[in-house]
TORFIDREN-784101 format. One line per field, with one value per residue (C-alpha): residue number from 1; residue in one letter; x negated, y, z negated. Coordinates in nm, 3 decimals. Layout:
BEGIN
seq	NUM, ... $
type	A, ... $
u	X, ... $
v	Y, ... $
w	Z, ... $
***
This chain:
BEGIN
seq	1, 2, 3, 4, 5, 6, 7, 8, 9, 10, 11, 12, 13, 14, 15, 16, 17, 18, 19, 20, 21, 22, 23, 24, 25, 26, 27, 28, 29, 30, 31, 32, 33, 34, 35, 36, 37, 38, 39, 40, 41, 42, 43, 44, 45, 46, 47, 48, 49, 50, 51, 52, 53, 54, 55, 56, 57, 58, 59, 60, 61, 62, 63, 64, 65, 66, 67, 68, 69, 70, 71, 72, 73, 74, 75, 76, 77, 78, 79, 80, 81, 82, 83, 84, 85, 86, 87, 88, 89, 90, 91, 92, 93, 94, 95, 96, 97, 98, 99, 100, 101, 102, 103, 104, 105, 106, 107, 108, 109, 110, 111, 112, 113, 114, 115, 116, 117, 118, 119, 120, 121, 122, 123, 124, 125, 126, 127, 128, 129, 130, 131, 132, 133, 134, 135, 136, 137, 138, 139, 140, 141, 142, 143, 144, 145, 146, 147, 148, 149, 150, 151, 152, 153, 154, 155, 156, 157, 158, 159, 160, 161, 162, 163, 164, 165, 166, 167, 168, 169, 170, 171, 172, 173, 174, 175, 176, 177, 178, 179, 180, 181, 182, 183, 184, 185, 186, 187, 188, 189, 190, 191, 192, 193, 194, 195, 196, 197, 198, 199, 200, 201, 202, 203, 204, 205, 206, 207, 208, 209, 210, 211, 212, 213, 214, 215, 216, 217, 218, 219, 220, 221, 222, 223, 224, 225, 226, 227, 228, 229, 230, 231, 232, 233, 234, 235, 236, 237, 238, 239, 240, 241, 242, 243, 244, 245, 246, 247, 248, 249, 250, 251, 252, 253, 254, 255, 256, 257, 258, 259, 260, 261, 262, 263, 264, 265, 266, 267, 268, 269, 270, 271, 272, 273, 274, 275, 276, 277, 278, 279, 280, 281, 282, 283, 284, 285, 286, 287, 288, 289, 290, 291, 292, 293, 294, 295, 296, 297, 298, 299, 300, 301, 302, 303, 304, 305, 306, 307, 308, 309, 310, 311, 312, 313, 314, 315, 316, 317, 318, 319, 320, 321, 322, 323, 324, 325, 326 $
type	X, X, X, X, X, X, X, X, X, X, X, X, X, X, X, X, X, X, X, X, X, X, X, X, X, X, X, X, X, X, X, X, X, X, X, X, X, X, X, X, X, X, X, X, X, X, X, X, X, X, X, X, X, X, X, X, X, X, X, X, X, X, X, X, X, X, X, X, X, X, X, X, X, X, X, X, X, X, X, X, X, X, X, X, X, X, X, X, X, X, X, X, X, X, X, X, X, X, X, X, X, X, X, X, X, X, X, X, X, X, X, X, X, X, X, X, X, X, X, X, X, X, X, X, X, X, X, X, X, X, X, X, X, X, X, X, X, X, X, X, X, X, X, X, X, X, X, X, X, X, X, X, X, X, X, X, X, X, X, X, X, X, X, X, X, X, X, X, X, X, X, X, X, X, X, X, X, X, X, X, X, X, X, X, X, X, X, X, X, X, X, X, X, X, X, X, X, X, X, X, X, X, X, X, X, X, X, X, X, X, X, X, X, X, X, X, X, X, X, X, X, X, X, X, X, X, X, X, X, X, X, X, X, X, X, X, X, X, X, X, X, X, X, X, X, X, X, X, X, X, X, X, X, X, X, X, X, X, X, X, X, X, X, X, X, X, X, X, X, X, X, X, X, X, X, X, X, X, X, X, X, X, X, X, X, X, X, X, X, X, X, X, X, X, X, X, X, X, X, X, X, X, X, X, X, X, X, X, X, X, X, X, X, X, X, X, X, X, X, X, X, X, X, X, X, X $
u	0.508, 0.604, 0.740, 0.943, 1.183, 1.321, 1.546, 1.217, -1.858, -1.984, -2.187, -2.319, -2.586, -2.400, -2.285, -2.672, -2.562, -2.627, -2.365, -2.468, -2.456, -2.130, -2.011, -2.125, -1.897, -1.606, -1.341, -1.360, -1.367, -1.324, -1.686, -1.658, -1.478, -1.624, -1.538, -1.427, -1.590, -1.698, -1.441, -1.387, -1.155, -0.783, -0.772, -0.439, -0.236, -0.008, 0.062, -0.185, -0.190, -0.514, -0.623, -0.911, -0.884, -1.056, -1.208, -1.322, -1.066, -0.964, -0.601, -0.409, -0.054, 0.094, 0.416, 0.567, 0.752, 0.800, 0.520, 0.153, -0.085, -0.514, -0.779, -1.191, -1.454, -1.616, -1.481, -1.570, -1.425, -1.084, -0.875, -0.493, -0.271, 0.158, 0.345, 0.440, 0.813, 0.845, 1.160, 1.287, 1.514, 1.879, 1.956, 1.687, 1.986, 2.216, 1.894, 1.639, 1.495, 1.160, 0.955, 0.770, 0.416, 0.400, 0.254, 0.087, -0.044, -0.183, 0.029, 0.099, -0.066, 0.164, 0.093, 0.379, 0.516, 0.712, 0.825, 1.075, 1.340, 1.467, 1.494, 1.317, 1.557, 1.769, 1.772, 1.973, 1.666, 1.593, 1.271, 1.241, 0.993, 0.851, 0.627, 0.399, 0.106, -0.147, -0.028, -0.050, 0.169, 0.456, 0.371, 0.647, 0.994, 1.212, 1.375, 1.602, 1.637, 1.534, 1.647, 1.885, 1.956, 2.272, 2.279, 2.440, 2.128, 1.880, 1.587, 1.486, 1.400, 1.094, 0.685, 0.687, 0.434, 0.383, 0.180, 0.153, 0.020, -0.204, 0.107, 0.258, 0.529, 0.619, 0.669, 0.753, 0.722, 0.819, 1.003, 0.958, 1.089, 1.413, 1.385, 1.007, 0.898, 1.104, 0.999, 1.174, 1.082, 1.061, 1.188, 0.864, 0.977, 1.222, 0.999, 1.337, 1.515, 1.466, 1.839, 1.778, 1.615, 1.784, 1.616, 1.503, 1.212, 1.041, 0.681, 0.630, 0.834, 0.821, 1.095, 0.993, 0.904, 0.901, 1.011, 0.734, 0.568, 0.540, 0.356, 0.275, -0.008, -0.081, -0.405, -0.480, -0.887, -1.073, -0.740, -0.564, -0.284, -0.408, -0.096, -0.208, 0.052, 0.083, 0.160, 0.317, 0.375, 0.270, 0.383, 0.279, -0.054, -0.311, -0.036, -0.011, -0.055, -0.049, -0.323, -0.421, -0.364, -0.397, -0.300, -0.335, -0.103, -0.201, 0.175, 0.268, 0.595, 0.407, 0.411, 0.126, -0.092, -0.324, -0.703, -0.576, -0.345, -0.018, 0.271, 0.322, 0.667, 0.568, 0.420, 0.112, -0.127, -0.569, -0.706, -0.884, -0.911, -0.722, -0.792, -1.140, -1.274, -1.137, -0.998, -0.648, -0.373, -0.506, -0.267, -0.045, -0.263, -0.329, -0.613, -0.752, -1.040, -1.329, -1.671, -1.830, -1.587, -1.263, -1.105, -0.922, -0.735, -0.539, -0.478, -0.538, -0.487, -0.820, -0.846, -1.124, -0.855, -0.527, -0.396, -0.429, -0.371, -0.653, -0.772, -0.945, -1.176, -1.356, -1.520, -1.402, -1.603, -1.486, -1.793, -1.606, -1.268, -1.125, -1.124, -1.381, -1.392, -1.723 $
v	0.504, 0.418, 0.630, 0.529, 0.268, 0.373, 0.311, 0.425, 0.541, 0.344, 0.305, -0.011, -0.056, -0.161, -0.463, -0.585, -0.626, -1.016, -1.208, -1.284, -0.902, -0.869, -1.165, -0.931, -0.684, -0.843, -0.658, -0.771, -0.405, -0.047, -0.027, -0.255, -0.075, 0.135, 0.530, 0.613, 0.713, 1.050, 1.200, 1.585, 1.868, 1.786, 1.486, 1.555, 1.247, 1.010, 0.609, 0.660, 0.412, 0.502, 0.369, 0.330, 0.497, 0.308, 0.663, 0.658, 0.873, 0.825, 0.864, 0.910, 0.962, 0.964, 1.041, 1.311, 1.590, 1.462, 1.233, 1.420, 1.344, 1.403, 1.297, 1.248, 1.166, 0.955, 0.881, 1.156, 1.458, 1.478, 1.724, 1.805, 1.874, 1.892, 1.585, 1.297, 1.434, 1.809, 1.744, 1.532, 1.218, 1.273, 0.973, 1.033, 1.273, 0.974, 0.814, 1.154, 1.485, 1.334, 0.976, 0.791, 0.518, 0.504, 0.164, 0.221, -0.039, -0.105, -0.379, -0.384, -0.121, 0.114, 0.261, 0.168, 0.328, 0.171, 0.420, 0.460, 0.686, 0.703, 0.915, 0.835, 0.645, 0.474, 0.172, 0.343, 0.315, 0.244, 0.159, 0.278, 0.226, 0.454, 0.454, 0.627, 0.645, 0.812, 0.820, 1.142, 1.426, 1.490, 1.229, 0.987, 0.836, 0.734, 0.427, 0.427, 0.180, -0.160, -0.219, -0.108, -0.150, -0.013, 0.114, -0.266, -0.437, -0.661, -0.511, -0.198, -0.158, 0.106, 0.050, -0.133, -0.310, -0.500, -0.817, -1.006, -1.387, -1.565, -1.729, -1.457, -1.428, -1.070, -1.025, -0.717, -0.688, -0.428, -0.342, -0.165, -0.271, -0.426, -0.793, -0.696, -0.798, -0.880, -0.982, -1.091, -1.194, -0.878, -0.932, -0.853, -0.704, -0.443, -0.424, -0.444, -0.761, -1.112, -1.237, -1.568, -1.545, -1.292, -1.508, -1.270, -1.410, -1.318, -1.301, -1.106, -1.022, -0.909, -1.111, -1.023, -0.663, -0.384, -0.420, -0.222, -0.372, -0.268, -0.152, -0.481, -0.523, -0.848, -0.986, -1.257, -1.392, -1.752, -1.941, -1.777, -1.486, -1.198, -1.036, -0.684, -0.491, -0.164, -0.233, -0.042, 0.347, 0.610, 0.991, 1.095, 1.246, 1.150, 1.002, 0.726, 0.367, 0.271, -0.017, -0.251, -0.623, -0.929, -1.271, -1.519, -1.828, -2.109, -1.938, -1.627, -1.618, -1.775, -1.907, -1.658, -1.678, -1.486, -1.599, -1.767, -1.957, -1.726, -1.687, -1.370, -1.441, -1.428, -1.119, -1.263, -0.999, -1.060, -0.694, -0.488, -0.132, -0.013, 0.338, 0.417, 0.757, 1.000, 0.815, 0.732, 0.512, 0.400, 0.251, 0.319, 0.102, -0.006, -0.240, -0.123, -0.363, -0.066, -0.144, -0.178, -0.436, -0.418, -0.104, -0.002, 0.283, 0.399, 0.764, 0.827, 1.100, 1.273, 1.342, 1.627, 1.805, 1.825, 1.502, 1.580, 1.327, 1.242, 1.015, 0.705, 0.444, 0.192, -0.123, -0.474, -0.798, -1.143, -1.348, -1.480, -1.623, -1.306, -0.903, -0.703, -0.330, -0.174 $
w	-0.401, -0.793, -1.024, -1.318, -1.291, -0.912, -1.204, -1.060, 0.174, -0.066, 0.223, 0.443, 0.265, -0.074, 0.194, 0.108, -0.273, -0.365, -0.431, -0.782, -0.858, -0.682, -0.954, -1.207, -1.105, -1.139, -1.336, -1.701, -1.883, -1.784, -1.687, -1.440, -1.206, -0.949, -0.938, -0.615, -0.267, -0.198, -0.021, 0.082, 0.215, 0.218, -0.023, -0.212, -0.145, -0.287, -0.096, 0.159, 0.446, 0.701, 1.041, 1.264, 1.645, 1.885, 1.966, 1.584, 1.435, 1.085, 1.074, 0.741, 0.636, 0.271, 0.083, 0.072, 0.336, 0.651, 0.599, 0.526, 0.789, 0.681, 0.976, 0.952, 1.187, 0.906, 0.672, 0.399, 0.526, 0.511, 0.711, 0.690, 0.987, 1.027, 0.900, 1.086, 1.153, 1.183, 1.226, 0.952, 1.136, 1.043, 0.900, 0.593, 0.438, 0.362, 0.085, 0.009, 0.233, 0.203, 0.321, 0.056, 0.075, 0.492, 0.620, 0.991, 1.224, 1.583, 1.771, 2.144, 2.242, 2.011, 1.640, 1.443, 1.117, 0.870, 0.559, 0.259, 0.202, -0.164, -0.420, -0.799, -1.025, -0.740, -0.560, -0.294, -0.042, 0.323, 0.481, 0.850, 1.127, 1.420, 1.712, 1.881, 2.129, 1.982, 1.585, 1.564, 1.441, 1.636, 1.827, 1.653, 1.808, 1.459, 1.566, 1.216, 0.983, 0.898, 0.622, 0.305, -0.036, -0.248, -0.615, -0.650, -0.477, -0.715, -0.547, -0.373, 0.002, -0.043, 0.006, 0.328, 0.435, 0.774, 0.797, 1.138, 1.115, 1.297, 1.481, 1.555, 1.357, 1.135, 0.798, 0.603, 0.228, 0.044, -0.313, -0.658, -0.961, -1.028, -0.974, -0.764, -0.431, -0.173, 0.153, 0.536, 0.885, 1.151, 1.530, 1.722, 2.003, 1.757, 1.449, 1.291, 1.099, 1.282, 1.404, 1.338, 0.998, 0.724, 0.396, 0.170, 0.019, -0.351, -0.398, -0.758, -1.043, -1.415, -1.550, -1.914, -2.039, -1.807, -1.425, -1.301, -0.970, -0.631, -0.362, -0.179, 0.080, 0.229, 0.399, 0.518, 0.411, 0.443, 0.450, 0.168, 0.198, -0.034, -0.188, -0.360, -0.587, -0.798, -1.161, -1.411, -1.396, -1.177, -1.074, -1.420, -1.408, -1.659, -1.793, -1.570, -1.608, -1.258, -1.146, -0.872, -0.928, -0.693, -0.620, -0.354, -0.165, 0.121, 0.260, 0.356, 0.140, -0.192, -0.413, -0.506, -0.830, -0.975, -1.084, -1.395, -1.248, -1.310, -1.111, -0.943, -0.976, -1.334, -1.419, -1.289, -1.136, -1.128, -1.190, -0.901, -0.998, -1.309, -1.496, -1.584, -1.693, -1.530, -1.233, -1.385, -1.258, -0.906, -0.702, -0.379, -0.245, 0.140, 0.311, 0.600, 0.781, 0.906, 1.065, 0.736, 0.577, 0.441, 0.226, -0.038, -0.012, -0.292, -0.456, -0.839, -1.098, -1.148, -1.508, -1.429, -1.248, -1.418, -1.311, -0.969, -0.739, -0.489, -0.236, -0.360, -0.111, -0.209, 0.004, -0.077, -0.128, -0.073, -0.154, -0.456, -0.294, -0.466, -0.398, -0.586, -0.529, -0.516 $
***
C-alpha cells in the first residue's frame, strides 16, 4: 500500500482479440487504457491480493484492520466477511494496529500470507507471514516476522510479495520509497529469511526526483521475469497519482528494464494502467493466473464516487513480449 513518502470479466471471449488489435492497445495515451471489470457488492478495497480455490472460490484480502477479507463465486460479485485476524497478533503494536497490501499464495498444500505492518511516514516497518488451510478468516496461524526495517534503514520492509522459481528457490520483494525495491531469498520450509543467504538485493529505484515506487509483483512469462511496480502517490483520492508500470530481466534479481531500454534501477518503469477518466491512480497491484488468463488486480479512486477506492480487474495479454491490460 503507498501513501506519501512512508516518509510515506472482461470476459473469455476478449481472449479471441487478434493480436494486431491487442498491439493497438498498447498504452500510448489515456485512451488506451481499459476501464475496469465489472465488479459488484463489497468492492471497497485498498492492496488487494486474490486467489483461486480449487473448489472455485475467489478469495480476497486487502489493507486495512486486521486484514479485510471479500469472496465471489465468479468473479463479479464481491462479498465481505471478518478480517483475516480477529484478533490482531501482538507483535503488530511494536510498528502500527493495522496490516497493510497482503500477498497470499498456494504452496505445499498450505495458503500462505505475507503482510506489512507500518504506519504512513515511517520506515519503521515489518513484513510478516501466516498460514492456513483453507485461507479463510480466522482460519490464520501468525508465525511473526520476517523481516524489519528501523527509522535508520535505507529502505522500507512493507508490500511483500512472494515469488517461487522454477528451481525452487524463494524470493520475496517488497519496499516503498526510500532508496525502492528491495528484495531477499526466503527459507522454504519457514517462509522466513534464508540462513545462508542475507544479500539484500535492489531491483527499482528513483534516484532523481521523487522516491515514490513500490508495490512489487513478480511473474515469471516466456523466459523473462516480469517485475510490476506502483509509481508515484496514492491514499489521496482523486487526488492521486498512483499508476502501474512494468519491466522485465532474464534473472530474478535484475537487472530489470523497461520497454525503452531503462533501468528500473533508474526510474525506469513501461506503463500498464495509469489514471484515465474517472478511474484515478490504479495501483496496489497483484497478478493472479485464473482460468481465463492472467489478472490484474489493483484498486483505484473512482472519480464518480468521491474518490472512493474500489476494486479494479482487468485480464492481461502477453502476445507482445510485454503486459497489456484489457
Amino acid at each position: 500500500m503507498s501513501r506519501t513518502p512512508r516518509t510515506s470479466r472482461t470476459r473469455t471471449a476478449l481472449l479471441a482479440i487478434p493480436a494486431a488489435v491487442l498491439l493497438a492497445l498498447i498504452p500510448g495515451t489515456a485512451s488506451a487504457y481499459p476501464n475496469p471489470g465489472k465488479v459488484t457488492g463489497d468492492v471497497v478495497v485498498h492492496d488487494p491480493t486474490m486467489i483461486r480455490t480449487s473448489a472455485g472460490r475467489y478469495l480476497l484480502y486487502a489493507t486495512g484492520g486486521g486484514l479485510g477479507y471479500r469472496t465471489s463465486t465468479d468473479r463479479i460479485a464481491f462479498t465481505a466477511g471478518s478480517d483475516a485476524f480477529p484478533t490482531k497478533p501482538g507483535w503488530w503494536s511494536s510498528y502500527a494496529t493495522e496490516a497493510w497490501a497482503p500477498d497470499i499464495s498456494y504452496h505445499g498444500g498450505k495458503y500462505l500470507m505475507y503482510y506489512a505492518v507500518s504506519t504512513s511516514g515511517s520506515n519503521k516497518s515489518a513484513i510478516g507471514l501466516a498460514g492456513s488451510s483453507t485461507g479463510l478468516p480466522g482460519s490464520w496461524t501468525d508465525y511473526g516476522v520476517v523481516h524489519t526495517s528501523t527509522t535508520s534503514s535505507d529502505y522500507n520492509a512493507i508490500d511483500p510479495n512472494l515469488f517461487v522459481d522454477d528451481d525452487g528457490k524463494w524470493w520475496l520483494s517488497f519496499g516503498s520509497w526510500w532508496t525502492g525495491i528491495k528484495m531477499i531469498r526466503i527459507d522454504p520450509g519457514t517462509g522466513k529469511q534464508l540462513a545462508s543467504d542475507t544479500t539484500r538485493y535492489s531491483l527499482a529505484s528513483r534516484p532523481t526526483g521523487t522516491k515514490a515506487v513500490e508495490a512489487p509483483y513478480i511473474v515469471k512469462r516466456g523466459g523473462y521475469y516480469y517485475l510490476f511496480a506502483s509509481y508515484d502517490t496514492c491514499c489521496a483520492g482523486t487526488s492521486s497519482t498512483y499508476k502501474v508500470k512494468v519491466g522485465r530481466a532474464t534473472s530474478i534479481t535484475g537487472p530489470y528494464y523497461d520497454k525503452s531500454g531503462v533501468a528500473m534501477m533508474n526510474n525506469g518503469g513501461t506503463p500498464v494502467l495509469e489514471t484515465h477518466g474517472s478511474i484515478i491512480g490504479p495501483g496496489g497491484q497483484s497478478i493472479m493466473n485464473d482460468s481465463d488468463g492472467d489478472l490484474i488486480v489493483y484498486h483505484y479512486y473512482d472519480g464518480n464516487d468521491n474518490g472512493t477506492p474500489k476494486l479494479g480487474i482487468n485480464l492481461l495479454s502477453w502476445s507482445t513480449g510485454w503486459p497489456v491490460a484489457y
